[in-house]
PyMOL Python script that loads the backbone (N, CA, C, O; Angstrom):
from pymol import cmd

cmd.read_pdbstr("""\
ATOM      1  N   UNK A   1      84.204  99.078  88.292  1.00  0.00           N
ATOM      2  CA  UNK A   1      84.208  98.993  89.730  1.00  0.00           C
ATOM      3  C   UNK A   1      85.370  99.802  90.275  1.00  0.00           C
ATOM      4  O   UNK A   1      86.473  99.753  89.729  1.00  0.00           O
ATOM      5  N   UNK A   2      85.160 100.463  91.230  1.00  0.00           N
ATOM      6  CA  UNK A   2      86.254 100.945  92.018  1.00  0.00           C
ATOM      7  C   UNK A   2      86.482 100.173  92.993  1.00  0.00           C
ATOM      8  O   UNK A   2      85.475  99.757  93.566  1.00  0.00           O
ATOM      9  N   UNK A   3      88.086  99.628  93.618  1.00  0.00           N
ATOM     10  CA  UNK A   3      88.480  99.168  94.835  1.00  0.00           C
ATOM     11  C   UNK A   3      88.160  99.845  96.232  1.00  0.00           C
ATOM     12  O   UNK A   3      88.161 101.076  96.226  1.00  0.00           O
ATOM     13  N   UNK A   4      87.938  99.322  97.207  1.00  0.00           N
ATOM     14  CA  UNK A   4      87.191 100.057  98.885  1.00  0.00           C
ATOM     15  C   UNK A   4      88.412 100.452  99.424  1.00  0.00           C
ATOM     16  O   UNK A   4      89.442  99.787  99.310  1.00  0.00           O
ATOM     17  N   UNK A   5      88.335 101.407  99.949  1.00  0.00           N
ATOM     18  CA  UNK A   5      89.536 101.840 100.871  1.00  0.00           C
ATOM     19  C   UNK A   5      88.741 100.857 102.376  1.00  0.00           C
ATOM     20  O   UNK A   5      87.588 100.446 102.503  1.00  0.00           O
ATOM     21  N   UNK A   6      90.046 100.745 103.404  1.00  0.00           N
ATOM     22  CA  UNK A   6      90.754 100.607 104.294  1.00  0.00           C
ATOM     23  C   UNK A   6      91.209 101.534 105.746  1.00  0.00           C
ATOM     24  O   UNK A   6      92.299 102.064 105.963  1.00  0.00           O
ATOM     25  N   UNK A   7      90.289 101.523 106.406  1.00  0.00           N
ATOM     26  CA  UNK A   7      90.936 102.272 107.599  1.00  0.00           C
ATOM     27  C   UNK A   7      90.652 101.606 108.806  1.00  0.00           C
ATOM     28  O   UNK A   7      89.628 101.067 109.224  1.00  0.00           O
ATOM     29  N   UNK A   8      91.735 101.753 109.256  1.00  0.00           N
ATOM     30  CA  UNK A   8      91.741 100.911 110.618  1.00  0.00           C
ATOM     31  C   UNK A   8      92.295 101.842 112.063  1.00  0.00           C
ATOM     32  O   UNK A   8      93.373 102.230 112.514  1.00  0.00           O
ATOM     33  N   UNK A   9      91.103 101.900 112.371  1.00  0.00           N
ATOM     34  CA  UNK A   9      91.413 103.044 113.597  1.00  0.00           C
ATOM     35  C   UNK A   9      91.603 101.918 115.089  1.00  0.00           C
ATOM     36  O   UNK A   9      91.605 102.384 116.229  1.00  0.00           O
ATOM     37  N   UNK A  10      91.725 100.677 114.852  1.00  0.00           N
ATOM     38  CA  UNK A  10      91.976 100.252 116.288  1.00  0.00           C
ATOM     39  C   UNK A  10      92.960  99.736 116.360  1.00  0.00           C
ATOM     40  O   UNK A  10      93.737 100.107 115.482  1.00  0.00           O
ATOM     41  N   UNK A  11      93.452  98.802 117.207  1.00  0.00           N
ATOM     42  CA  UNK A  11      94.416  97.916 117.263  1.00  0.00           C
ATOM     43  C   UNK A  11      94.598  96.586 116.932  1.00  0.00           C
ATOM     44  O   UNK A  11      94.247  95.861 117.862  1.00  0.00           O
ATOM     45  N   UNK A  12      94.947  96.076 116.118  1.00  0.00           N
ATOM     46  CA  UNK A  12      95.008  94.691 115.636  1.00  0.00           C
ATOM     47  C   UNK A  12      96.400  93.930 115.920  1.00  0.00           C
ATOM     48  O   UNK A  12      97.441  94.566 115.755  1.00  0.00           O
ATOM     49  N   UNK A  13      96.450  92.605 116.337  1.00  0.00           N
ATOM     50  CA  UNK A  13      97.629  91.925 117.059  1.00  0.00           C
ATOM     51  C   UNK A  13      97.329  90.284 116.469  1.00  0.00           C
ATOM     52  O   UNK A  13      96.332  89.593 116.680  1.00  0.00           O
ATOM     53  N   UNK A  14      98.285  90.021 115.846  1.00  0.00           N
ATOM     54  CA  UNK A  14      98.538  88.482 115.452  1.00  0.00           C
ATOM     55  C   UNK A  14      99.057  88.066 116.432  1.00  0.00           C
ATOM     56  O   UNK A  14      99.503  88.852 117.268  1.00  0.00           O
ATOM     57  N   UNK A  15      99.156  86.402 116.626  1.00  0.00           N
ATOM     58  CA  UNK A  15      99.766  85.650 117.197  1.00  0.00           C
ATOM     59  C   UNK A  15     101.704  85.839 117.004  1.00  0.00           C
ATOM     60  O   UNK A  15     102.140  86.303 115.950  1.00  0.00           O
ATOM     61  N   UNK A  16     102.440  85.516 117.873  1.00  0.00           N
ATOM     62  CA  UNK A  16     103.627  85.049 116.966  1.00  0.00           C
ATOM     63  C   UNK A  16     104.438  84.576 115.676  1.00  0.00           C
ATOM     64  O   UNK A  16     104.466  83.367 115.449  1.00  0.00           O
ATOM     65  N   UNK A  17     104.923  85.220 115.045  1.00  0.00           N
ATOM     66  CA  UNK A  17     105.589  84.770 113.755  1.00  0.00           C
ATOM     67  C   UNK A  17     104.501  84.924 112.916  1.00  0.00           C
ATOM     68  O   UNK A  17     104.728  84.758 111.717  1.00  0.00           O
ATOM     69  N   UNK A  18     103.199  85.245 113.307  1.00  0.00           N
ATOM     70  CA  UNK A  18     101.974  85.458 112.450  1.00  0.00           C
ATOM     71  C   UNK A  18     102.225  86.603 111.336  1.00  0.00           C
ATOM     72  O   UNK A  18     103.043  87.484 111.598  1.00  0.00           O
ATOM     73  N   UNK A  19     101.602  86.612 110.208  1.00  0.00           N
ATOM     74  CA  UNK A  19     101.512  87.926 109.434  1.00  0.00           C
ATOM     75  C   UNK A  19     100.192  88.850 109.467  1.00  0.00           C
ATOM     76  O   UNK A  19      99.157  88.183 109.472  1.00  0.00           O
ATOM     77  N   UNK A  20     100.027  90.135 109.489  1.00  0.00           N
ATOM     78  CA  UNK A  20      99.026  91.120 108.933  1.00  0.00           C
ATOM     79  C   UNK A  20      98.902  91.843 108.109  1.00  0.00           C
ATOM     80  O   UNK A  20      99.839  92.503 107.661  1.00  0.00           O
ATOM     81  N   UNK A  21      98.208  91.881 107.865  1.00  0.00           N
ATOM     82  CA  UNK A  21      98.436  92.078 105.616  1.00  0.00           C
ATOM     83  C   UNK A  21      96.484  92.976 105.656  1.00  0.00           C
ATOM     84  O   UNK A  21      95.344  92.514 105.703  1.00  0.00           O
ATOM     85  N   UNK A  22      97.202  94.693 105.591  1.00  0.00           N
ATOM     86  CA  UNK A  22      95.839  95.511 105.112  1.00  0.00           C
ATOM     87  C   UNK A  22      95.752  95.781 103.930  1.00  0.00           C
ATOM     88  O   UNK A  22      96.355  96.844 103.783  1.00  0.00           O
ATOM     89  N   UNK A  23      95.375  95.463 103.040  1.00  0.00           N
ATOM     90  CA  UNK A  23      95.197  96.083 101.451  1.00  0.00           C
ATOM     91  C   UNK A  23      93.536  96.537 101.137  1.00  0.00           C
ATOM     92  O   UNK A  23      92.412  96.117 101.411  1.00  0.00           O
ATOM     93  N   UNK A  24      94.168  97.680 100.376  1.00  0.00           N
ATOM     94  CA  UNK A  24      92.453  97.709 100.421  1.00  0.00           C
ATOM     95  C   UNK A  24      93.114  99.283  98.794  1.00  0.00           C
ATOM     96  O   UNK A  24      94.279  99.680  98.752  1.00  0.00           O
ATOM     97  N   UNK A  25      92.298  99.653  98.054  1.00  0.00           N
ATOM     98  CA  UNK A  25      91.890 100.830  97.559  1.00  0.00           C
ATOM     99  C   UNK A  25      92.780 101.760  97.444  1.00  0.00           C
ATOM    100  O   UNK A  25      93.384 102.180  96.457  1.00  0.00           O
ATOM    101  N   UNK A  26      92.813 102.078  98.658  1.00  0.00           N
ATOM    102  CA  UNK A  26      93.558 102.845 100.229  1.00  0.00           C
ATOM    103  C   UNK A  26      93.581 102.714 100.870  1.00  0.00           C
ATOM    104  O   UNK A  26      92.472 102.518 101.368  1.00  0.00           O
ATOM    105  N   UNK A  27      94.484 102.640 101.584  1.00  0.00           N
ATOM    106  CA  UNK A  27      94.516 102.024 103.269  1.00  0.00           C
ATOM    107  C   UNK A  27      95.450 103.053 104.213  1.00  0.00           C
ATOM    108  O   UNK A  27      96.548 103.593 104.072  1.00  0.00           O
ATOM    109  N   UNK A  28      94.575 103.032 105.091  1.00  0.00           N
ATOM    110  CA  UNK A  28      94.751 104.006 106.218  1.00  0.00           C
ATOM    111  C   UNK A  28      94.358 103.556 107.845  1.00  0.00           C
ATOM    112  O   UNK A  28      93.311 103.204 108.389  1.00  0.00           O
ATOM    113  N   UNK A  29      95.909 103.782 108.362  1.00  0.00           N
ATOM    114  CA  UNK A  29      95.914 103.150 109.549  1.00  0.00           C
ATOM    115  C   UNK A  29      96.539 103.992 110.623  1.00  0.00           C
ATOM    116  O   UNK A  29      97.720 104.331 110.550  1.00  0.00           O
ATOM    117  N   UNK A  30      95.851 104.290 111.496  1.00  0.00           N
ATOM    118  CA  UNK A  30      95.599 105.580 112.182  1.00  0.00           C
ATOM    119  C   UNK A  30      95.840 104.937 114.158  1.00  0.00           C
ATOM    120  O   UNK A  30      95.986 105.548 115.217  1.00  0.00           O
ATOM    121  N   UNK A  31      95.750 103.088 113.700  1.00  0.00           N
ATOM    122  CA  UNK A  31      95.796 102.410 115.089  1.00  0.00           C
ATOM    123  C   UNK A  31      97.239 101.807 115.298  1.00  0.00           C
ATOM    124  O   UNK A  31      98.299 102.351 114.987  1.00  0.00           O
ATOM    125  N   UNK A  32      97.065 100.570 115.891  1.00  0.00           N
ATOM    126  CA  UNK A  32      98.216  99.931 116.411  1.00  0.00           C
ATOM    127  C   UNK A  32      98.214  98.892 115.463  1.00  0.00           C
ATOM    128  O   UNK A  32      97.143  98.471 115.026  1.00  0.00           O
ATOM    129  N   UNK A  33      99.419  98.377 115.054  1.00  0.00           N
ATOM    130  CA  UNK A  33      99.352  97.123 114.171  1.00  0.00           C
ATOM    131  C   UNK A  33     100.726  96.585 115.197  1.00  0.00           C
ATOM    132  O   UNK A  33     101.556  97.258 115.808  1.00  0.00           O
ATOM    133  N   UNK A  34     100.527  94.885 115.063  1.00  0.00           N
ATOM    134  CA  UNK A  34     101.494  94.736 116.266  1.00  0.00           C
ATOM    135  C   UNK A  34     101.243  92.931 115.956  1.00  0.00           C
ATOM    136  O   UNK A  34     100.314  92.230 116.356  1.00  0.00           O
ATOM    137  N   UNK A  35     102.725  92.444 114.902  1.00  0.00           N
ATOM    138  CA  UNK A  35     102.999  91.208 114.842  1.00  0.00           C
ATOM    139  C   UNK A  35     104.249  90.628 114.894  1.00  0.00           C
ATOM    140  O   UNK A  35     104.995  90.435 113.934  1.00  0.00           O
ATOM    141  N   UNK A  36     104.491  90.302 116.290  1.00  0.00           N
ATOM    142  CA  UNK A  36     105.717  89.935 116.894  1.00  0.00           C
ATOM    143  C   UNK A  36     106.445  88.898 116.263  1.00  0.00           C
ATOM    144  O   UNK A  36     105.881  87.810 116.372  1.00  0.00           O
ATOM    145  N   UNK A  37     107.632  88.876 115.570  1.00  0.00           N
ATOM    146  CA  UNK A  37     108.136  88.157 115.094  1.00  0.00           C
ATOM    147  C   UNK A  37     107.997  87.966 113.925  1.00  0.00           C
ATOM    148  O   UNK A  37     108.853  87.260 113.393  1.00  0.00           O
ATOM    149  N   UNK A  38     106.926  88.488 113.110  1.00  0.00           N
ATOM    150  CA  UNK A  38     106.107  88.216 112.022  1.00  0.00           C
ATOM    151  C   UNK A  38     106.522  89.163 111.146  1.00  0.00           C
ATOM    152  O   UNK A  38     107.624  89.709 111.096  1.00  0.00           O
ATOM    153  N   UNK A  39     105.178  89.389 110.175  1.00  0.00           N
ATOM    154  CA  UNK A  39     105.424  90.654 109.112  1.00  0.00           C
ATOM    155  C   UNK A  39     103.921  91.141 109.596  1.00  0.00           C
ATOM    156  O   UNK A  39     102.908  90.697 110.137  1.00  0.00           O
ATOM    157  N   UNK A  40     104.619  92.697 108.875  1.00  0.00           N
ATOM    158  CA  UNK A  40     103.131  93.628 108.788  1.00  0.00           C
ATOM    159  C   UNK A  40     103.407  94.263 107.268  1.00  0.00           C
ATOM    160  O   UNK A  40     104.405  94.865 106.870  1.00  0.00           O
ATOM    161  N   UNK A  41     102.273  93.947 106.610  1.00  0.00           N
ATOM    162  CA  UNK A  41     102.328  94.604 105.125  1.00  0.00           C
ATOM    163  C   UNK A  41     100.725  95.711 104.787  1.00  0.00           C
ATOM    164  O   UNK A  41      99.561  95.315 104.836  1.00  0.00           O
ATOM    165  N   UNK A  42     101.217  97.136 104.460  1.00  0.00           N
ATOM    166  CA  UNK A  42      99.941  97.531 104.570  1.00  0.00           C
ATOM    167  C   UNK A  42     100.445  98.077 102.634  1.00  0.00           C
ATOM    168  O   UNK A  42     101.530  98.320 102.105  1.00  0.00           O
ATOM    169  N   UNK A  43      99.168  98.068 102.177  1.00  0.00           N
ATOM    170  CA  UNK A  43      99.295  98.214 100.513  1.00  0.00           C
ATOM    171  C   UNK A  43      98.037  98.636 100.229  1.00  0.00           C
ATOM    172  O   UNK A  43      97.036  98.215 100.809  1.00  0.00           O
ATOM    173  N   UNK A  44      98.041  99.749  99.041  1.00  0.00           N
ATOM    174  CA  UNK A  44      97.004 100.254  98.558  1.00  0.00           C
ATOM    175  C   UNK A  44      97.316 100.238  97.071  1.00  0.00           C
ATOM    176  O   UNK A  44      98.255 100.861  96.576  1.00  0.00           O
ATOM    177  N   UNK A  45      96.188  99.241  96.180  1.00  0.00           N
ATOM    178  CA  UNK A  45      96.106  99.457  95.076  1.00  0.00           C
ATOM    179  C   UNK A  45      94.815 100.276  94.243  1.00  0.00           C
ATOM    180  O   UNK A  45      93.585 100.306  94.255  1.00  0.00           O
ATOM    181  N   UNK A  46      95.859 100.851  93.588  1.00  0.00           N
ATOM    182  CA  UNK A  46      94.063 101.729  93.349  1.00  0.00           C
ATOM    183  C   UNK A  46      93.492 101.340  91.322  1.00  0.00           C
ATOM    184  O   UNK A  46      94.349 101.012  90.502  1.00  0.00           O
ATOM    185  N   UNK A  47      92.523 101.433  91.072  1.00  0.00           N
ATOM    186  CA  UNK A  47      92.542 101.601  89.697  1.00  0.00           C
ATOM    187  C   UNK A  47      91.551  99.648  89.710  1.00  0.00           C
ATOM    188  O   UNK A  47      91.209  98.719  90.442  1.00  0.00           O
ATOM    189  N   UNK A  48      91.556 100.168  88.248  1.00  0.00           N
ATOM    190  CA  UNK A  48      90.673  98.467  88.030  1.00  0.00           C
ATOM    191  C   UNK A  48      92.190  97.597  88.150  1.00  0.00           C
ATOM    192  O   UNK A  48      93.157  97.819  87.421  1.00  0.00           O
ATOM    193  N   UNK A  49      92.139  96.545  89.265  1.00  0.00           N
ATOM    194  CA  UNK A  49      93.444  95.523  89.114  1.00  0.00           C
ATOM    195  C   UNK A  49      92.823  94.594  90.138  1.00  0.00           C
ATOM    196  O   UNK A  49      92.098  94.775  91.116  1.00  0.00           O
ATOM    197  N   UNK A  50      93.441  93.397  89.486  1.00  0.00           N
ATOM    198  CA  UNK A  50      93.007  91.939  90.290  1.00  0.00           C
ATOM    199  C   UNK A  50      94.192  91.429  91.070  1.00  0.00           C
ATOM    200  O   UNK A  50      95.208  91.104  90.454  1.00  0.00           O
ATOM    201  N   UNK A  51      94.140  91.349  92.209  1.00  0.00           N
ATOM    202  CA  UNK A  51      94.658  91.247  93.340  1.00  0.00           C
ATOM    203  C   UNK A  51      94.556  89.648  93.777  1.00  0.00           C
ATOM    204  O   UNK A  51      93.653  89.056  94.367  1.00  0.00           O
ATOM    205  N   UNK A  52      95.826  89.178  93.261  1.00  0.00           N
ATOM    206  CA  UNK A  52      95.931  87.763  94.252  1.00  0.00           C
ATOM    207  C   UNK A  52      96.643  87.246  95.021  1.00  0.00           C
ATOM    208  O   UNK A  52      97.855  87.340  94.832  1.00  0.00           O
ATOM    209  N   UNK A  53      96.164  86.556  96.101  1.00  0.00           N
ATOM    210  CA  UNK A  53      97.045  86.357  97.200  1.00  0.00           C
ATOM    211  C   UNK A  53      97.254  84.970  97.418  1.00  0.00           C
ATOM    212  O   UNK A  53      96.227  84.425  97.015  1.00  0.00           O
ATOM    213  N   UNK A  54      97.987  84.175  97.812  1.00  0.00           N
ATOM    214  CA  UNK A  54      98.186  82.945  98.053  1.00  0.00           C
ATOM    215  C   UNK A  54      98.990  82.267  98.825  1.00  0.00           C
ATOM    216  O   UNK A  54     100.024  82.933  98.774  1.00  0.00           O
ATOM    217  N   UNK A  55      99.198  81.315  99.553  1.00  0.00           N
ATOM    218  CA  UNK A  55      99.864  81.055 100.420  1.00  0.00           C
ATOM    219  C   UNK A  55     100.875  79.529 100.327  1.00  0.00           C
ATOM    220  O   UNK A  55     101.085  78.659 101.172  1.00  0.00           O
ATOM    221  N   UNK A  56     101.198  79.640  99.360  1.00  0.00           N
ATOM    222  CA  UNK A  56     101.598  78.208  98.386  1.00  0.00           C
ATOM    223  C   UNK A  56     102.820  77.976  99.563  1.00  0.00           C
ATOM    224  O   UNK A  56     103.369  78.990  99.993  1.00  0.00           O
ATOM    225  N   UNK A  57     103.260  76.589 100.101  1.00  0.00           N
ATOM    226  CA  UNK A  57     104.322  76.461 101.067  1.00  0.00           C
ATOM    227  C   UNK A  57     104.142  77.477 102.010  1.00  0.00           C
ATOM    228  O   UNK A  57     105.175  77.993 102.437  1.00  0.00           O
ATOM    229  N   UNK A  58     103.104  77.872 102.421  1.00  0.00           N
ATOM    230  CA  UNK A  58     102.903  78.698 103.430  1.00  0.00           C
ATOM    231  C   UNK A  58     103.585  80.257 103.456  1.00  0.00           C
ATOM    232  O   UNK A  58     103.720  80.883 104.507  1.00  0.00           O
ATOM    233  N   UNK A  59     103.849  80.595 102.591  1.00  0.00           N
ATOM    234  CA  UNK A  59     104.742  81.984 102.218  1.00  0.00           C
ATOM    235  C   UNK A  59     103.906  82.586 101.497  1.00  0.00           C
ATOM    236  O   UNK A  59     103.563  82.066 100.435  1.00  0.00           O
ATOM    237  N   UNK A  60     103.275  84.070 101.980  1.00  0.00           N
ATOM    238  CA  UNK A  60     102.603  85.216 101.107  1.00  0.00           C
ATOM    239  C   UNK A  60     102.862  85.651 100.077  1.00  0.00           C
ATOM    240  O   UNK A  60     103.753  86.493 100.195  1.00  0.00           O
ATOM    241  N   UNK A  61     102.514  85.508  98.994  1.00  0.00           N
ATOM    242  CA  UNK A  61     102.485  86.112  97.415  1.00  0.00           C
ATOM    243  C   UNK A  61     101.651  87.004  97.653  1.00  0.00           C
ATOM    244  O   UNK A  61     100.971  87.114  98.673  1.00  0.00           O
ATOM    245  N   UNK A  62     101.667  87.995  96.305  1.00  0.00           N
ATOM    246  CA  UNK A  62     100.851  89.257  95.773  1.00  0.00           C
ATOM    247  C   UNK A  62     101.144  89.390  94.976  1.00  0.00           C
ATOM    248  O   UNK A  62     102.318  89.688  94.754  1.00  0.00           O
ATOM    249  N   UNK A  63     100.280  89.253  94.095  1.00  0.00           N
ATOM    250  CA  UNK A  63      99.887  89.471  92.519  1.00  0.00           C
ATOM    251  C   UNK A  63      99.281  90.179  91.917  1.00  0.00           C
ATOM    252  O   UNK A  63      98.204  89.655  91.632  1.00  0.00           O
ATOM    253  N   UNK A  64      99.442  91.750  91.301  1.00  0.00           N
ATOM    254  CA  UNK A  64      98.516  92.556  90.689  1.00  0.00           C
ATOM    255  C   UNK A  64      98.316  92.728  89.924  1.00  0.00           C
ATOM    256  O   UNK A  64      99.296  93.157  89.315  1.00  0.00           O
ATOM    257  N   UNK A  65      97.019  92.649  89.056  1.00  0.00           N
ATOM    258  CA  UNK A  65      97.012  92.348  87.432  1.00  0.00           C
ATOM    259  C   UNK A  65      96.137  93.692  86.932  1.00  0.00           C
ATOM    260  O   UNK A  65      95.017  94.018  87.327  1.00  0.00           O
ATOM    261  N   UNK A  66      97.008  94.394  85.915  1.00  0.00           N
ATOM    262  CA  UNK A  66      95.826  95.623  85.120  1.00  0.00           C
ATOM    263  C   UNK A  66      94.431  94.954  84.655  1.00  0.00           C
ATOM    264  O   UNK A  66      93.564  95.644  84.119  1.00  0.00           O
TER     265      UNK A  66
END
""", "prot")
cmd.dss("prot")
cmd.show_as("cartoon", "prot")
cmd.util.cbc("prot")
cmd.orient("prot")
């Protein structure tokens, strides 16, 4: 399998202290990303890898496995 790329040509906006998190293949962002107070994480993994995310105590992990 190959991983999907990612493009985001519009504008995307979280709430406060919110996070936005693009991962994809490739990722390509060409719009507005806009999270006040928060985080913005954009990541591209490419290749066969298993990707995990979790939110244990409410805090974002990322995990990439060959």
């Amino acid at each position: 399998y190959q991983p999907a790329s990612l493009l985001n040509a519009g504008n995307l906006t979280v709430l406060p202290g919110k996070n936005l998190t693009l991962l994809g293949g490739s990722t390509i962002n060409t719009g507005q990303l806009t999270a006040p107070s928060g985080t913005i994480t954009v990541a591209a993994v490419s290749g066969e890898n298993v990707v995990r995310i979790s939110q244990t105590g409410h805090l974002l992990s990322l995990e990439i496995k060959p």
